[in-house]
C-alpha positions as CSV (number, residue, x, y, z in Angstrom):
1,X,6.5,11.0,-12.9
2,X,5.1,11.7,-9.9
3,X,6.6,11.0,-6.3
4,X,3.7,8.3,-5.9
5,X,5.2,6.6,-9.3
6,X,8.5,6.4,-8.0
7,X,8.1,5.0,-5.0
8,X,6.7,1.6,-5.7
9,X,6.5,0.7,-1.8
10,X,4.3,1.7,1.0
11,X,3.4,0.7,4.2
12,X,-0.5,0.7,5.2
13,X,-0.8,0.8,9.0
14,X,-4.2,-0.9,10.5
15,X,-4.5,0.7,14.2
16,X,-7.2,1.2,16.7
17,X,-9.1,0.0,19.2
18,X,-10.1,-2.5,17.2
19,X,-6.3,-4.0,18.3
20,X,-7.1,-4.6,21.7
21,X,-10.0,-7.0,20.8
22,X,-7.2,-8.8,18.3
23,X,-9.8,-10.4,16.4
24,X,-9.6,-8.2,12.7
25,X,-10.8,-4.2,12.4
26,X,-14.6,-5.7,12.0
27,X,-15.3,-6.9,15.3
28,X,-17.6,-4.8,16.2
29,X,-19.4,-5.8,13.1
30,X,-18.8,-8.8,12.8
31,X,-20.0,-9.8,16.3
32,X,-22.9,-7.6,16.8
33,X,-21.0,-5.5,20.0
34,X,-22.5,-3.0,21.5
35,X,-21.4,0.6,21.5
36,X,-21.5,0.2,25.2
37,X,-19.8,-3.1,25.4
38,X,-17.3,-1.6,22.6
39,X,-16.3,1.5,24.6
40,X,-15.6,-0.8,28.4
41,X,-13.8,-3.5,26.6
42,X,-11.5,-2.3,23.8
43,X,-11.8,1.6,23.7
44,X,-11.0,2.5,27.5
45,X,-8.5,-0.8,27.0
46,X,-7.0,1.4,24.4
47,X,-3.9,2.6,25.8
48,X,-1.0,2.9,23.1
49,X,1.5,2.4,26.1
50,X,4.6,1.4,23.8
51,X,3.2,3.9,20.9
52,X,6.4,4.9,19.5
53,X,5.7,5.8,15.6
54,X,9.7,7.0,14.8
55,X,10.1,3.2,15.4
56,X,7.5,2.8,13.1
57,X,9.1,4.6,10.4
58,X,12.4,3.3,10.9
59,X,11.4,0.2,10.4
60,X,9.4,1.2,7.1
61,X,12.8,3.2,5.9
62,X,14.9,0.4,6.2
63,X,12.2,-2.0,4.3
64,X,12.6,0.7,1.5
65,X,9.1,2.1,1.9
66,X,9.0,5.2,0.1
67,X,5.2,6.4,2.2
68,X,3.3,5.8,5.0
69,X,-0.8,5.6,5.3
70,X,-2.3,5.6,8.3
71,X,-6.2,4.7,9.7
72,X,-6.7,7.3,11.0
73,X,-10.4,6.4,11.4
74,X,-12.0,3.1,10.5
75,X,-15.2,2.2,10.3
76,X,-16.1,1.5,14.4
77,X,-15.6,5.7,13.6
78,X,-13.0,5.9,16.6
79,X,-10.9,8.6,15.2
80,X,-7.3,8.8,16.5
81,X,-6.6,12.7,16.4
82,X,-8.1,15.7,18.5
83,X,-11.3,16.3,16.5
84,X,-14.3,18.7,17.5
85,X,-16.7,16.6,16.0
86,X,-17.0,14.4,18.3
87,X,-16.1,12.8,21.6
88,X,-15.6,9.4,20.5
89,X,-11.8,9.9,19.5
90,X,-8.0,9.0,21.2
91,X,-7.4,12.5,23.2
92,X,-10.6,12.2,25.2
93,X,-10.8,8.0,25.2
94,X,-8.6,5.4,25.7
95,X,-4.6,6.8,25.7
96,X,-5.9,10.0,25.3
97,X,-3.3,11.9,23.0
98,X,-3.9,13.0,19.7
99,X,-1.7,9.5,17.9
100,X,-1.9,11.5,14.7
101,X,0.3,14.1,15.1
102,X,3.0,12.0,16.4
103,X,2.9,9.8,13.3
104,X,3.1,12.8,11.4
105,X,5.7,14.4,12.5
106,X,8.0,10.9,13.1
107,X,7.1,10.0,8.8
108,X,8.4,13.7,8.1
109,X,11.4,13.3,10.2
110,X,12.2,9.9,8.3
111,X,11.6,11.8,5.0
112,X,8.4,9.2,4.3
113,X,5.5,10.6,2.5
114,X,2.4,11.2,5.0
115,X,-1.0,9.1,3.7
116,X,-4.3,9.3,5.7
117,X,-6.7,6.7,5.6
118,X,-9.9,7.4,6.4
119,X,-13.1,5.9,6.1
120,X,-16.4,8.2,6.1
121,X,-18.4,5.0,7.0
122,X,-19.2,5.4,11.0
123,X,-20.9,2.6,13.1
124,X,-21.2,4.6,15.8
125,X,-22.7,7.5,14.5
126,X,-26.6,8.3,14.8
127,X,-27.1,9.3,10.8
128,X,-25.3,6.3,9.9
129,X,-28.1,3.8,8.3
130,X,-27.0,0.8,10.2
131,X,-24.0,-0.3,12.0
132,X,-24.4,-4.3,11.7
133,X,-25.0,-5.0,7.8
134,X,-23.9,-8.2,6.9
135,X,-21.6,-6.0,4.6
136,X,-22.5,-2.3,3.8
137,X,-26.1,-0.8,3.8
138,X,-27.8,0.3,1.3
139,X,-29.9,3.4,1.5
140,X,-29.9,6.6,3.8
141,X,-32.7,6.5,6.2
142,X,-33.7,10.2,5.3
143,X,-32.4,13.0,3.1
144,X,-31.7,15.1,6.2
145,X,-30.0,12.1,7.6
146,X,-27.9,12.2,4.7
147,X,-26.9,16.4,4.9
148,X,-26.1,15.8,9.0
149,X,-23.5,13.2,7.5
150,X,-22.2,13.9,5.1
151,X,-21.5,17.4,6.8
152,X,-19.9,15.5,9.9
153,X,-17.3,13.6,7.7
154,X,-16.2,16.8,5.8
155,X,-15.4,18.5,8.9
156,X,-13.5,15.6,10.2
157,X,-12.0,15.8,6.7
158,X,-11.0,19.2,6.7
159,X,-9.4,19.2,10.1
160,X,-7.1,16.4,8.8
161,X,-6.2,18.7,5.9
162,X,-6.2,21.9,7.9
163,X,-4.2,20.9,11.6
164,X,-1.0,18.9,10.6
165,X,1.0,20.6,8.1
166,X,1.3,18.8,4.2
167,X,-0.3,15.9,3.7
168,X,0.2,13.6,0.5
169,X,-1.8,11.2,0.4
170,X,-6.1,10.5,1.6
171,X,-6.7,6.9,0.9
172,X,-11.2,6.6,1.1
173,X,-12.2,3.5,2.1
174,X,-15.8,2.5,3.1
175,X,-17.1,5.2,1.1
176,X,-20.9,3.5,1.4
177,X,-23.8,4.2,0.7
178,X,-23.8,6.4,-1.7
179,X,-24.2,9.2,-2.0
180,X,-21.5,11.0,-0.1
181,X,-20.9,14.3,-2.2
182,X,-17.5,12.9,-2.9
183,X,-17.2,15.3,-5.7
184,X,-17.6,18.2,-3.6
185,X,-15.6,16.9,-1.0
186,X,-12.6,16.7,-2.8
187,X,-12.8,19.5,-4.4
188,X,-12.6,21.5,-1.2
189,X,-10.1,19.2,0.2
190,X,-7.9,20.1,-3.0
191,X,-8.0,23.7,-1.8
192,X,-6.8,23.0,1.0
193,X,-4.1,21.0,0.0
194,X,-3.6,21.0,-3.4
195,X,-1.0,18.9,-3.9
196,X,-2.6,15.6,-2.0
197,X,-3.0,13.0,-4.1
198,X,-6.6,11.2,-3.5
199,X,-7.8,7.6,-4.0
200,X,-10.7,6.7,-6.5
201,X,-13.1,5.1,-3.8
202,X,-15.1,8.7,-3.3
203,X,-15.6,9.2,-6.7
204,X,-13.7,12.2,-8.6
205,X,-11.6,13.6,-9.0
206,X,-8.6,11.6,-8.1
207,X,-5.6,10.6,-8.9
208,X,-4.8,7.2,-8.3
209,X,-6.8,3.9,-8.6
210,X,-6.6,1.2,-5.6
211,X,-7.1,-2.8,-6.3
212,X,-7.4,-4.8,-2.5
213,X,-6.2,-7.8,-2.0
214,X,-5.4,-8.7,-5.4
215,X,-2.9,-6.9,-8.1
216,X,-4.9,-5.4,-10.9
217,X,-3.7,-3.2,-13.4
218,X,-6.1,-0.5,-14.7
219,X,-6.9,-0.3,-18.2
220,X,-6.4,3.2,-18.3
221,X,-2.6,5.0,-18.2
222,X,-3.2,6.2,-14.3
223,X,-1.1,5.4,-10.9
224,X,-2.4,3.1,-9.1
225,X,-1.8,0.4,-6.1
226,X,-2.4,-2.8,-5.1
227,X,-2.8,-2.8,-1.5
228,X,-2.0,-6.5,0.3
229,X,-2.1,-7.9,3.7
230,X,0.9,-8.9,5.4
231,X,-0.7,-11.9,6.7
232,X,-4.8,-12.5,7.2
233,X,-6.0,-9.5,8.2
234,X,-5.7,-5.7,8.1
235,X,-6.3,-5.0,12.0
236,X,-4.0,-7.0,14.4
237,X,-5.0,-10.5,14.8
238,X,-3.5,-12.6,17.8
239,X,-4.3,-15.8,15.7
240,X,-3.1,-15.2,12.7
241,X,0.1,-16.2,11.5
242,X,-0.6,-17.1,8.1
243,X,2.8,-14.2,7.2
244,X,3.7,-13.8,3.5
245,X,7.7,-14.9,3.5
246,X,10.1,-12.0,2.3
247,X,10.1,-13.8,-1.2
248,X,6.6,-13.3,-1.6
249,X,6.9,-9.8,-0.4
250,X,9.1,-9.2,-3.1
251,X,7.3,-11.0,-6.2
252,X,3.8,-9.0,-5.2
253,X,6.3,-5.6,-5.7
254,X,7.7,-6.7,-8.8
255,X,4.5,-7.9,-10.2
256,X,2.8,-4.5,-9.4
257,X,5.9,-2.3,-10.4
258,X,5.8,-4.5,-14.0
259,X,2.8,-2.9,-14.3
260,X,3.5,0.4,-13.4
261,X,1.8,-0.2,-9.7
262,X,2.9,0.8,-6.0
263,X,2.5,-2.3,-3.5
264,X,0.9,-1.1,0.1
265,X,1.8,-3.3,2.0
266,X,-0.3,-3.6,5.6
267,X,1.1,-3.5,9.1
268,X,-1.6,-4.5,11.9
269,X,0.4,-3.1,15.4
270,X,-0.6,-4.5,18.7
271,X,-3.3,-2.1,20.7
272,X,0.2,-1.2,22.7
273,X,1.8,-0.2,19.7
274,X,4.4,-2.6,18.6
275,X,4.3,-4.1,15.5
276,X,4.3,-7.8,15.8
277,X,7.5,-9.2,15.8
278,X,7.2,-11.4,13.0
279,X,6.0,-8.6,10.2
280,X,9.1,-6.6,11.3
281,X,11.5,-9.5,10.5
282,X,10.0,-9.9,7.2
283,X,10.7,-6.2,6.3
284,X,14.0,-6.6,7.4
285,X,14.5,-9.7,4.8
286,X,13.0,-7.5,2.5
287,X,14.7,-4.1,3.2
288,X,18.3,-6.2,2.9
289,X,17.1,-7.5,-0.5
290,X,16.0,-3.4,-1.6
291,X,19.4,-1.9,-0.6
292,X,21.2,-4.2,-3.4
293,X,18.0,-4.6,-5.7
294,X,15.7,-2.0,-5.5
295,X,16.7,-0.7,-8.4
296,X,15.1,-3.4,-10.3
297,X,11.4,-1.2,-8.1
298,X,11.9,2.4,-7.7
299,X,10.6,4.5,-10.6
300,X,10.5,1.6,-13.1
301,X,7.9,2.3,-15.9
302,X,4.5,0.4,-17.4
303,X,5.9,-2.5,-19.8
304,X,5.2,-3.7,-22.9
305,X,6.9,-6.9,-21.7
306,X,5.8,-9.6,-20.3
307,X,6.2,-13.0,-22.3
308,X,8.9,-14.3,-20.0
309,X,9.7,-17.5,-17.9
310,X,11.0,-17.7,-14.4
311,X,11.4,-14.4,-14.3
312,X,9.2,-10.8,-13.7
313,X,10.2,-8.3,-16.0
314,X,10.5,-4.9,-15.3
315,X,11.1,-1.7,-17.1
316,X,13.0,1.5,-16.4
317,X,14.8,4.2,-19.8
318,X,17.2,1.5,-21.6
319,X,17.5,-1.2,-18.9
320,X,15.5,-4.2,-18.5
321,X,15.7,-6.0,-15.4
322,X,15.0,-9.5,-15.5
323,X,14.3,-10.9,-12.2
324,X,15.1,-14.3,-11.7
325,X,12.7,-16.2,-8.9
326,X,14.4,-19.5,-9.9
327,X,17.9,-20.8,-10.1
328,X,19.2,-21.1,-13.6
329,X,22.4,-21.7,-14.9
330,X,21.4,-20.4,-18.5
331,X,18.6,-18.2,-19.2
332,X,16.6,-17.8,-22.4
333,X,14.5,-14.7,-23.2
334,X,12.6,-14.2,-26.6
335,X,11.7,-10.9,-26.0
336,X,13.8,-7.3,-27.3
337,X,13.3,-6.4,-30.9
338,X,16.4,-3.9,-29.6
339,X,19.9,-4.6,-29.7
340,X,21.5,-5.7,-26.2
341,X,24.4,-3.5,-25.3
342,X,25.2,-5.2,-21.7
343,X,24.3,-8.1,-19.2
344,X,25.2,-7.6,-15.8
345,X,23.9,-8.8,-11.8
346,X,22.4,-5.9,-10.5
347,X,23.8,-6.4,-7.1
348,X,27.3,-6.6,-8.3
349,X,27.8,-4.9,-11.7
350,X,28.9,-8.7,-12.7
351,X,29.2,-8.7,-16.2
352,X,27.7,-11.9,-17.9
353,X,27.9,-13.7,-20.9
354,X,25.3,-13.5,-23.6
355,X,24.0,-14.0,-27.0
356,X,21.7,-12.5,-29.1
357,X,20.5,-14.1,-32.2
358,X,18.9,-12.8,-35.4
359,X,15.0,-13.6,-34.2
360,X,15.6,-11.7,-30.6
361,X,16.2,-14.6,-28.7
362,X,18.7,-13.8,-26.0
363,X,20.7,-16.1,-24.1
364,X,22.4,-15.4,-20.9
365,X,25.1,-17.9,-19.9
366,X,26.8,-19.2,-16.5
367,X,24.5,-16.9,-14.1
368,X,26.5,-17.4,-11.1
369,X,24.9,-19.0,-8.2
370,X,23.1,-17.6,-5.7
371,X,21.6,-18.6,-2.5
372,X,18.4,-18.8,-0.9
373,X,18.8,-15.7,1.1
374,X,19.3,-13.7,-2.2
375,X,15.4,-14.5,-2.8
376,X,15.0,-12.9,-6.1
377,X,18.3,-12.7,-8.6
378,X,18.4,-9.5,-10.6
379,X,19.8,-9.1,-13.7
380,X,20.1,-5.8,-15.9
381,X,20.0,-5.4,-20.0
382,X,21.0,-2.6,-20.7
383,X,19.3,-2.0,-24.6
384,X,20.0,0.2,-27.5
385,X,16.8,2.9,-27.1
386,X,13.6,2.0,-24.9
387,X,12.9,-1.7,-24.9
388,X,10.8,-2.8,-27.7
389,X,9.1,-6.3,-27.3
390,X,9.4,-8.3,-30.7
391,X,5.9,-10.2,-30.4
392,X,2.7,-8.0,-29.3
393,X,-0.1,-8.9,-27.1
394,X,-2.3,-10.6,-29.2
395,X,-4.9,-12.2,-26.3
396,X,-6.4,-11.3,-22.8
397,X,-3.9,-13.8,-20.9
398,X,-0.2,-14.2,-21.2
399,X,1.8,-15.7,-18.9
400,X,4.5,-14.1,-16.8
């Protein structure tokens, strides 16, 4: 297994100057603004004054985040690192200092994987078809339109690769219209740093498959990630306080890992830098839950089982965990063709009483109580040879 396998848990970090307007990442989209009107307002209002990314990553470590992914440009195309290419970018706007190079040397400090987002869409460039689509356009005004472009975002590209050291992980987003010579682009990214791993969203090669907003498993044997908001919106939103509790947080892991999937899970930081106070209490919740559980998370495997009640199954050699999102006294599971060896609390090494009977059905008994801040109770089965489910999937739906 790769790194990206075994991690299970990342944190996706929305940030630019889009955070000043605190209305979403697509305001300037969304509400027709003016490059002009962008640049007075929310770029020169830019200042990153509390910018302070080992905090950042501290907070990630102790949520058990395994990496880190960064925008390092979105779509208004305000890139937040010293590039050549163009003007329009944090060391000659708005706090003026190159903001990726700090992040990337506070993630390597903490040990956290370093992911670069970046979006070759650009609303503010002159080859780009049309910055105020109601979603994407469709069609390149000109071939030669197309070249200048497509040239532009491989050099912004290739100093990403080239200026900070390793980097692990380029996560494409807004890769429209097509085309974008996204094969040839990441082939000479490879070269340059062979061991990134690359999203699917410019085409291939790459090496993992992203799902936004929703958890869904590729058919295919591939990594992959579901990447979620932590509340409403990607880019920091004053308004919005629709938060996922800890719980939730939790379940959206386990339902990914079940599946083999990572969870990136999305930070939206203030334009001064802090991350609002509300997402970093909910990692906390979470990171106290991963210290005694995350075993149940890290490295766990693709499973064949899934026919289980009040519970998310997951996978890892011999054990099964079976994590409990309800409070049960007495727990039934039709599920192991293998023999059961040991029962136990995860968080404890509890051992617990259980049955198995001749037609696999096991039965846990007198699961001790435990209290709402527990969230999610897991359980370990520790099985004679890799779990073997007794019943196979038979239809397109089965509920988990």
């Amino acid at each position: 297994m790769t790194w990206f396998e075994e991690a299970k848990f990342g944190m996706f970090i929305h940030w630019g100057a889009y955070s000043v307007a605190a209305r979403g990442e697509w305001v300037f989209n969304r509400e027709m603004i003016s490059k002009e009107e962008y640049i007075e307002k929310y770029v020169n209002n830019f200042k990153a004054e509390n910018y302070n990314p080992a905090k950042w990553m501290e907070i990630a470590k102790k949520a058990g985040i395994k990496y880190v992914v960064l925008t390092t440009k979105h779509h208004d195309g305000f890139a937040l690192w010293d590039t050549a290419t163009t003007e329009f970018n944090a060391t000659k706007m708005g706090p003026e200092m190159d903001l990726v190079k700090e992040y990337v040397e506070a993630a390597r400090k903490e040990g956290l994987k370093v992911g670069f987002y970046y979006s070759p869409a650009d609303w503010n460039h002159p080859d780009y078809p049309y910055a105020y689509c109601r979603d994407w356009p469709t069609e390149w005004r000109d071939e030669a339109a197309r070249q200048r472009f497509v040239k532009y975002y491989f050099e912004q590209l290739t100093e990403l690769c080239t200026n900070y050291g390793k980097i692990d992980l380029l996560w494409y987003d807004g890769c429209i219209p097509e085309p974008l010579d996204g094969e040839m682009v990441n082939k000479k990214l490879k070269e340059i740093q062979p061991d990134m791993l690359i999203s699917n969203r410019n085409g291939e090669p790459f090496d993992f498959k992203v799902s936004e907003q929703a958890i869904v498993p590729p058919n295919d044997d591939i990594p992959w990630e579901a990447c979620m908001t932590l509340n409403g919106n990607w880019g920091y939103h004053s308004g919005d306080f629709e938060y996922k509790s800890a719980k939730d947080v939790i379940m959206l892991l386990l339902t990914a890992a079940k599946d083999g999937g990572n969870l990136l899970l999305n930070v939206g930081p203030k334009s001064d830098g802090e991350i609002p106070s509300e997402s970093v209490k909910i990692l906390q919740e979470v990171g106290r839950w991963m210290d005694k559980n995350g075993e149940a998370i890290y490295g766990v495997e693709r499973s064949l089982l899934n026919w289980a009640l009040s519970s998310i199954l997951t996978v890892k050699m011999n054990k099964v965990y079976i994590n409990l999102h309800c409070h049960l006294k007495e727990y039934w599971l039709a599920e192991f063709k293998n023999k059961i060896k040991s029962v136990y609390v995860l968080a404890t090494n509890q051992e617990l009483e259980f049955e198995q009977h001749d037609n696999g059905r096991l039965l846990i008994k007198n699961i001790p109580e435990f209290s709402q801040d527990e969230l999610v109770f897991s359980i370990v089965c520790e099985t004679e040879g890799k779990p073997i489910p007794i019943r196979e999937k038979e239809t397109f739906w089965i509920p988990g």
